[in-house]
C-alpha positions as CSV (number, residue, x, y, z in Angstrom):
1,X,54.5,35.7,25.3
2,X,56.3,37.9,27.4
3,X,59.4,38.2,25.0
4,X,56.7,39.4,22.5
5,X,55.6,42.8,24.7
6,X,57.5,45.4,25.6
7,X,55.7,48.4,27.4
8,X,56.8,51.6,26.5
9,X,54.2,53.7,28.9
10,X,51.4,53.7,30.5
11,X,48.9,56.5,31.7
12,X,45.4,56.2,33.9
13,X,43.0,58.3,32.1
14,X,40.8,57.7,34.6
15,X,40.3,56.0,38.2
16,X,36.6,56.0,39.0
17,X,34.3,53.2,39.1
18,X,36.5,51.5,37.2
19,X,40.7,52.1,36.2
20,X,40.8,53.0,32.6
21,X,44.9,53.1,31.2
22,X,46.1,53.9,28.0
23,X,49.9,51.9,27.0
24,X,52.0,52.6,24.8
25,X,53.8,48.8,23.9
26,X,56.1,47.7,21.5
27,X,54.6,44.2,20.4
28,X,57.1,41.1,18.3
29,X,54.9,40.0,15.5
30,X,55.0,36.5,13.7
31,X,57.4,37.6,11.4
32,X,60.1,38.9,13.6
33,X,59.3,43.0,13.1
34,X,58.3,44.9,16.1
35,X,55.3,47.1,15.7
36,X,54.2,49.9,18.3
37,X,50.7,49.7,19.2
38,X,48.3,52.1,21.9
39,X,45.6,50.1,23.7
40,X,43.2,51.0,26.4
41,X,42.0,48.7,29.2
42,X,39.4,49.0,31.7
43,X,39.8,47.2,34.8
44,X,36.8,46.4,36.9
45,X,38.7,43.9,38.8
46,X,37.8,39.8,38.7
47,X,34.1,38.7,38.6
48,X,32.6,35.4,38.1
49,X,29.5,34.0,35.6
50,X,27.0,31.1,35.2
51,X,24.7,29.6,32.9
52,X,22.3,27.9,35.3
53,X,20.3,25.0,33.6
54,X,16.7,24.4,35.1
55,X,16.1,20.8,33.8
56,X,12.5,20.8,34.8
57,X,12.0,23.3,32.0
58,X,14.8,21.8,30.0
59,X,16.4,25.4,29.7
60,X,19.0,28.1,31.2
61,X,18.1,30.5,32.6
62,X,19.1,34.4,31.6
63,X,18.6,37.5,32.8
64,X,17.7,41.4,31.6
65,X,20.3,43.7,32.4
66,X,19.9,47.5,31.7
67,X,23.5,48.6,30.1
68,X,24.4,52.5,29.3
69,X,26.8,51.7,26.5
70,X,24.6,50.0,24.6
71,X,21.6,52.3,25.6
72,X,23.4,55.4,24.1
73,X,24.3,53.4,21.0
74,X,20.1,53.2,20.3
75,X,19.6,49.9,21.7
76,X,17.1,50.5,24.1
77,X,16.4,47.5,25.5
78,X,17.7,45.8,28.1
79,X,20.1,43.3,27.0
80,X,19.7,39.2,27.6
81,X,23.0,38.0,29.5
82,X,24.4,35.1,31.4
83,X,23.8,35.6,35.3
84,X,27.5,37.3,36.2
85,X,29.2,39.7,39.2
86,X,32.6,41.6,40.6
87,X,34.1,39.0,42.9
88,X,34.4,41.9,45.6
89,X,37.0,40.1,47.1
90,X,34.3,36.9,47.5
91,X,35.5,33.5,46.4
92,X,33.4,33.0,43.1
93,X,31.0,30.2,44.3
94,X,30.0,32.8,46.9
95,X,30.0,35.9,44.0
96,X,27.9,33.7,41.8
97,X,25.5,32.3,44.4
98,X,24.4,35.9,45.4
99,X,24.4,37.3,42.4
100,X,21.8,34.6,40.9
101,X,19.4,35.1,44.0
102,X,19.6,39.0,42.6
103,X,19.2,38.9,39.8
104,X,17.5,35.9,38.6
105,X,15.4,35.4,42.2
106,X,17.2,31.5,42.4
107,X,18.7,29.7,45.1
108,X,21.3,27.7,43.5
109,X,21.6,23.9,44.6
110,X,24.7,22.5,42.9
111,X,27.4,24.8,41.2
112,X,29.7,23.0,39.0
113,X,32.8,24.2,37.4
């Protein structure tokens, strides 16, 4: 892939919570013909997820998570999501683990990749 990208520039817009950069690339499509293209990424650094199943209940478990974007877009709800964290420079057993006692209230027994 890396014979397919060429970056042309790159600019932080921002370096907050969060780094947010535009690029300017060049990128090689299918058909030979280079096309220049302007992206944005925001990097929040690594995290980790789970989908814990309880099989007493026979279901997994999910939590409410308040989220600003989609709040100013009218959905004012919290939305339903898969337990998930930044690593924080934490392996991501430990990440995951301590995220699912905050914010699902679980101890975790077994975590399997």
């Amino acid at each position: 892939m890396e014979d397919r990208v060429r970056i042309r520039s790159e600019e932080v817009l921002s370096d907050d919570w969060a780094v947010l950069k535009k690029t300017v690339l060049d990128y090689r499509r299918r058909d030979g013909r280079w096309e220049t293209q302007i992206r944005q990424t925001y990097d929040r650094g690594d995290g980790a997820v789970i989908l814990p199943f309880d099989p007493q209940r026979s279901t997994v478990l999910l939590v409410r998570q308040f989220r600003y974007p989609a709040y100013v877009t009218g959905h004012r709800e919290p939305l339903i999501e898969a337990c998930a964290g930044l690593l924080d420079e934490n392996d991501p057993e430990t990440c995951i683990r301590k995220e699912a006692e905050e914010e699902l209230g679980y101890r975790l027994k077994d975590v399997e990749r």
